[in-house]
C-alpha positions in Angstrom: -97.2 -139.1 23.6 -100.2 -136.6 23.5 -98.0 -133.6 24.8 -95.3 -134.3 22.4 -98.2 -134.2 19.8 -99.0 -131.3 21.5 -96.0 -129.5 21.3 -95.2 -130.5 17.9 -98.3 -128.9 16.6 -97.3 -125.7 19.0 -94.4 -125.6 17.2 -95.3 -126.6 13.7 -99.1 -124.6 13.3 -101.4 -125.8 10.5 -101.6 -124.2 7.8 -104.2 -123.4 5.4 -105.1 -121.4 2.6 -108.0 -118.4 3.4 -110.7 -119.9 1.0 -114.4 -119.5 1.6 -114.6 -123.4 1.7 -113.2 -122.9 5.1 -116.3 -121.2 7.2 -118.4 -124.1 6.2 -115.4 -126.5 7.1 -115.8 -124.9 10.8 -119.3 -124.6 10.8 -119.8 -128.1 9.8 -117.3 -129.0 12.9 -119.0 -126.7 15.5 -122.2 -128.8 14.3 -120.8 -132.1 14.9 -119.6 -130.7 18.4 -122.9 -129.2 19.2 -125.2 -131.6 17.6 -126.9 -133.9 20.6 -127.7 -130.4 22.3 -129.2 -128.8 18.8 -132.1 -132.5 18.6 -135.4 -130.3 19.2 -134.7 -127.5 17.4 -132.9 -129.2 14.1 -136.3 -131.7 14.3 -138.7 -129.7 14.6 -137.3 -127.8 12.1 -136.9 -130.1 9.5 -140.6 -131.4 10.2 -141.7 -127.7 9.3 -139.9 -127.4 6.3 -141.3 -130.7 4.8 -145.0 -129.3 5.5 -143.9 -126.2 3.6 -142.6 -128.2 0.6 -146.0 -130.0 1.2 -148.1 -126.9 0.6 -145.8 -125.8 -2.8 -146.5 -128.8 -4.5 -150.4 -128.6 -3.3 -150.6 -125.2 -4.5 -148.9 -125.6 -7.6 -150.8 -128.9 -8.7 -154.1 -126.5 -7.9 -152.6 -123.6 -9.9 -151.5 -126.1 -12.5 -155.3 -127.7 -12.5 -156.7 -123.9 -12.8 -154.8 -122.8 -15.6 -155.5 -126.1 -17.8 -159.1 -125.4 -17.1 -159.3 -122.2 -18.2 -157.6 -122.5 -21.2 -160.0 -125.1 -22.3 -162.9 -123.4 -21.5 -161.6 -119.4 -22.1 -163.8 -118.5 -19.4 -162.3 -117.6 -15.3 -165.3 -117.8 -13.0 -165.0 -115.7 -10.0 -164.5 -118.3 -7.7 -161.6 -119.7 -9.8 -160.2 -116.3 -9.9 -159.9 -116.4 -6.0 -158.6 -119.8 -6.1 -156.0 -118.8 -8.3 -155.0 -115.9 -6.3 -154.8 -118.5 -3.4 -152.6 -120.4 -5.0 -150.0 -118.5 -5.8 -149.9 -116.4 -2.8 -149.5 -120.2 -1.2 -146.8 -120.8 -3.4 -145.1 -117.5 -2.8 -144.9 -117.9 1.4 -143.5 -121.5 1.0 -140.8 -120.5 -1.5 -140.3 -117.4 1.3 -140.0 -120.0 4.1 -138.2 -122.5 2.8 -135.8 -120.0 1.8 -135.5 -118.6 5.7 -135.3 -122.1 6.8 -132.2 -123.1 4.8 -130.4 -120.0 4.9 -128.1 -118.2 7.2 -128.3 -115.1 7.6 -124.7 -114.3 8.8 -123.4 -115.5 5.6 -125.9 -113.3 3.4 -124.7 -110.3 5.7 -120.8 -111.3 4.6 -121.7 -111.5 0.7 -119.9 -108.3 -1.2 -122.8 -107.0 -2.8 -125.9 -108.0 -0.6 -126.2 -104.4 1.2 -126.2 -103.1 -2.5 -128.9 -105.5 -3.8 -131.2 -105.0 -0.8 -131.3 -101.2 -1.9 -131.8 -102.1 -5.5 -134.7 -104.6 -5.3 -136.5 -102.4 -2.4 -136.4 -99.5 -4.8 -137.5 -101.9 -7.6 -140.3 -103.6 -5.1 -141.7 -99.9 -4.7 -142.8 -99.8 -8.4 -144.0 -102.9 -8.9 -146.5 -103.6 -6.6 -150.4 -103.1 -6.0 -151.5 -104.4 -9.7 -149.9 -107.4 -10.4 -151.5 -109.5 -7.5 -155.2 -111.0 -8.0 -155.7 -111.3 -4.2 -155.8 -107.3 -3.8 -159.3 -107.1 -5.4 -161.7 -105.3 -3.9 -164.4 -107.7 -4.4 -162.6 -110.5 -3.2 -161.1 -109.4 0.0 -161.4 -107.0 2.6 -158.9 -104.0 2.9 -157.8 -105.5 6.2 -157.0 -108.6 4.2 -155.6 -106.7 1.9 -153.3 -104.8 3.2 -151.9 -108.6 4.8 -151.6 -110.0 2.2 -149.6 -107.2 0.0 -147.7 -106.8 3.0 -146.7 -110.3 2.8 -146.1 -110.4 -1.3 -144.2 -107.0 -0.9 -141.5 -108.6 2.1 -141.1 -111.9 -0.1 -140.2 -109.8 -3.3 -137.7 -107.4 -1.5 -136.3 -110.7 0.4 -136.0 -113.1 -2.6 -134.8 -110.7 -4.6 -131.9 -109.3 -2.8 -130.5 -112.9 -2.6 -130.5 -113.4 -6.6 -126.6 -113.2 -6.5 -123.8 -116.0 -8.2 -122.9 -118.6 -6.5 -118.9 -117.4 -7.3 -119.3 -113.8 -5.7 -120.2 -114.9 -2.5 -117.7 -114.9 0.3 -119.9 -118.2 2.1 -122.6 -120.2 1.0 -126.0 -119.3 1.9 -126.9 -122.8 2.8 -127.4 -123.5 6.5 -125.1 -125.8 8.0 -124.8 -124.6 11.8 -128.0 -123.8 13.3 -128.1 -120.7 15.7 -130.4 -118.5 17.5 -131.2 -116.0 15.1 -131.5 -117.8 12.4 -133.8 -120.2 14.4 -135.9 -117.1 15.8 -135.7 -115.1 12.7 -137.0 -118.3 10.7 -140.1 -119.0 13.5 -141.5 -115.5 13.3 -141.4 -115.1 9.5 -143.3 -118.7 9.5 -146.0 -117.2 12.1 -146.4 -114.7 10.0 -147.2 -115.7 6.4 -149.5 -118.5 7.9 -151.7 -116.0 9.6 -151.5 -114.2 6.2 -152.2 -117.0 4.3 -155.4 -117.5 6.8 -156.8 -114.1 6.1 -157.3 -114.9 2.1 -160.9 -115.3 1.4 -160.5 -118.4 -0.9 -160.1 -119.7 3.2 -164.0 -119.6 3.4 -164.4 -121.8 0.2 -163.2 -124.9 1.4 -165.6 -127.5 3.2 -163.9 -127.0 7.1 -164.9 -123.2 6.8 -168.1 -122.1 9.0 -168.4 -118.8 7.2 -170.6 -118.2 3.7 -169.6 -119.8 0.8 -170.5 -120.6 -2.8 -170.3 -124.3 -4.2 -166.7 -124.6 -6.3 -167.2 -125.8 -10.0 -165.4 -128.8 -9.3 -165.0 -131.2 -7.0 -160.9 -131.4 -7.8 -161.0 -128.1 -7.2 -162.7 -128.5 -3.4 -160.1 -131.2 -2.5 -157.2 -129.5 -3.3 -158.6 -126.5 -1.1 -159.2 -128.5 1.7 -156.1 -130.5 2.0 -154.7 -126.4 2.0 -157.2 -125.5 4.6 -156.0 -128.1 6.6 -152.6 -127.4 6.1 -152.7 -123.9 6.8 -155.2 -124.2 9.7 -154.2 -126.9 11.3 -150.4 -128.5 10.4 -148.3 -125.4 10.0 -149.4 -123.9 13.3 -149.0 -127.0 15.1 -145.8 -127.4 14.0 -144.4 -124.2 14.2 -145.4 -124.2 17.4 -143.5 -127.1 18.5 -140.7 -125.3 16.7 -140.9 -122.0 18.5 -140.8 -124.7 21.9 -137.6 -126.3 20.9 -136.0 -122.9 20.0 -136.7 -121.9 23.5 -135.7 -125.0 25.2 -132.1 -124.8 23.4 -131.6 -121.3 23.8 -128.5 -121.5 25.7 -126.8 -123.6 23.0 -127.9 -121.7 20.1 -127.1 -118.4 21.4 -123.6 -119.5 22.2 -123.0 -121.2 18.9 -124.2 -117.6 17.6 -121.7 -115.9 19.0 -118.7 -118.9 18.1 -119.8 -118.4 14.5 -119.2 -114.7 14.6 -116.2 -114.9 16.3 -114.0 -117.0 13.9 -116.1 -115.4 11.2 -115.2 -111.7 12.0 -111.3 -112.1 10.8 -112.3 -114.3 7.4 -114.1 -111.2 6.5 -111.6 -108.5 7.2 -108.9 -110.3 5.5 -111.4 -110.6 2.2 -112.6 -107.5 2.5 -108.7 -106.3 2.6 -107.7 -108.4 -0.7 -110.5 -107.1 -2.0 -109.4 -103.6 -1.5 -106.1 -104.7 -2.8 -106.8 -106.5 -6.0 -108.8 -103.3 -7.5 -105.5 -101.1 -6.6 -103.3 -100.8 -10.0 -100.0 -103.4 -9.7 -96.8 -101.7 -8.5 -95.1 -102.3 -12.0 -97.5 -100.2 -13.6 -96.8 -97.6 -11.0 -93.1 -97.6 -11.4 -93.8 -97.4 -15.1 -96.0 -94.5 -14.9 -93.6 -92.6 -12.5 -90.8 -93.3 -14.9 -92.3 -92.4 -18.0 -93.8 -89.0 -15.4 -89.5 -88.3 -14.9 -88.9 -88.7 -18.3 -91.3 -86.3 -19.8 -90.0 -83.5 -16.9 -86.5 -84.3 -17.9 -87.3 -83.5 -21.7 -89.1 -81.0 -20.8 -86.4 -78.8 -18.7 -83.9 -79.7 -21.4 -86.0 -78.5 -23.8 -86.9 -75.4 -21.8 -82.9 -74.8 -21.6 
C-alpha cells in the first residue's frame, strides 16, 4: 500500500503556490524534525532572553522613577544624571538582544531592500552620534568607557535601524522559527558583548555590591533598582550566557547542518522572487505591441507624406 502511495505521489507531485508563507512552512517542519537534538541550545536560549526582558522592564521602571522625580523637583543631581544614562543604555542592549535572539538572520539577508537600508541608516548613524548620549560625559566616565559604550549605542542604531522595514515587503518573516548555527553564534557573541559594555558604565560603582568609591544615592528606590541591575548584569546574564555559548557548542553538529538545509531550499525561493520581481517592473507586452504599432504608423505617414 505505501509504494502505491508512493508512486502515486511520483506521478501526481504536489503542488503549491510560491508564497513567502512557505519558508516558514518548512522551517517550522525541519524544527519539528530536528527538535529533541536542538533541547540545550533552544533552553538555554529561551532562559537568556527572559533575563533580558527582565533587565528592560528594570531599567525602564528606574528611568520611569527618574524622570517623575525630576520633574517634581526641576533639579537632576549628578548622580541621577548617571543613573539615567544607565538606564537607557540598559534599555537599549536588551531591545538589541532581544532583537538578535528572535531574528534570523537568513531571512533579513533575503528581504528586497535590507542591503539598501543598512547603507542608509549607517550613513544616518555617522551624523548622529557623540551628543545625544549622557553616558559619553567626560566627568562621568573614562574614555576607555567611553569609547564602549558609544561603540555599543552606535552598532544598536545601525542594527535596529536597518530592520525598520513593512511587514508586506519582506520576502520571510524575521521571526525565528528554526534555530541554526549562526544565528545561535551570532546571537551569543553580540550578548557577550553588550554585557561587558553595560559593566564598564560607572553608574556600576553606585550600587551596594560595588567595592569601588561611591557616593550615597538620594534615594533608597533608586539604590534597589540599581542593585537588582548590578546583579543582573554581573551575575545572571553572564551565567547564563554562558551556559548558552555551552549548549551551542554541544549541538554544533545539528545546527550547522540545519544551517546549510535552510539555505538550500531557500536559495531557489529567492531566485524565483527575485525573477518576478524583475518581471513585474518590465512594461506589459500589450503596451509594447501598442507602442510598436502606433511607432509603424507614424513611419508609414511619414514616407507617404514624404512622397
Amino acid at each position: 500500500r505505501l509504494t502505491k502511495i508512493n508512486n502515486a505521489m511520483a506521478m501526481e507531485p504536489i503542488s503549491t503556490y510560491a508564497a513567502p508563507g512557505l519558508i516558514t512552512l518548512l522551517d517550522q517542519a525541519l524544527y519539528r524534525a530536528n527538535e529533541g537534538s536542538l533541547t540545550g541550545t533552544v533552553s538555554a536560549a529561551d532562559v537568556t532572553l527572559a533575563h533580558f526582558i527582565q533587565l528592560k522592564q528594570k531599567a525602564k521602571s528606574l528611568l520611569s522613577s527618574l524622570l517623575q522625580d525630576y520633574q517634581t523637583h526641576n533639579e537632576a543631581p549628578e548622580c541621577t544624571e548617571m543613573l539615567e544614562s544607565f538606564s537607557r543604555l540598559c534599555i537599549e542592549c536588551a531591545v538589541g538582544a532581544i532583537d538578535h535572539l528572535t531574528t534570523d538572520k537568513l531571512a533579513l539577508a533575503s528581504n528586497v531592500d535590507y542591503s539598501m537600508q543598512q547603507s542608509s541608516s549607517n550613513s544616518s548613524t555617522s551624523t548622529s552620534t557623540g551628543n545625544n548620549n549622557p553616558a559619553s560625559d567626560p566627568q562621568t566616565a573614562t574614555k576607555k568607557d567611553q569609547k564602549a559604550v558609544e561603540g555599543v549605542l552606535l552598532q544598536l542604531e545601525y542594527e535596529l535601524g536597518s530592520r525598520k522595514e513593512r511587514r508586506r515587503d519582506c520576502y520571510e518573516t524575521p521571526r525565528l522559527i528554526c534555530p541554526d548555527y549562526v544565528w545561535a553564534d551570532d546571537a551569543s557573541l553580540y550578548c557577550q558583548r553588550i554585557v561587558k559594555a553595560m559593566q564598564k558604565h560607572p553608574a556600576m560603582t553606585l550600587s551596594s555590591g560595588s567595592t569601588a568609591v561611591r557616593f550615597e544615592l538620594p534615594s533608597t528606590l533608586y539604590q534597589v533598582s540599581l542593585d537588582k541591575l548590578y546583579v543582573l548584569i554581573k551575575k545572571d546574564l553572564p551565567s547564563e550566557i554562558s551556559k548558552f555559548r555551552a549548549a551551542i557548542e554541544a549541538d554544533t553538529a545539528t545546527s550547522k547542518r540545519l544551517y546549510l538545509v535552510k539555505c538550500e531550499y531557500r536559495a531557489p525561493f529567492r531566485a524565483f522572487l527575485e525573477s518576478h520581481a524583475t518581471v513585474s517592473r518590465l512594461p506589459k507586452l500589450s503596451f509594447v505591441d501598442e507602442t510598436l504599432n502606433l511607432y509603424t504608423a507614424m513611419e508609414s505617414k511619414k514616407s507617404s507624406n514624404a512622397k
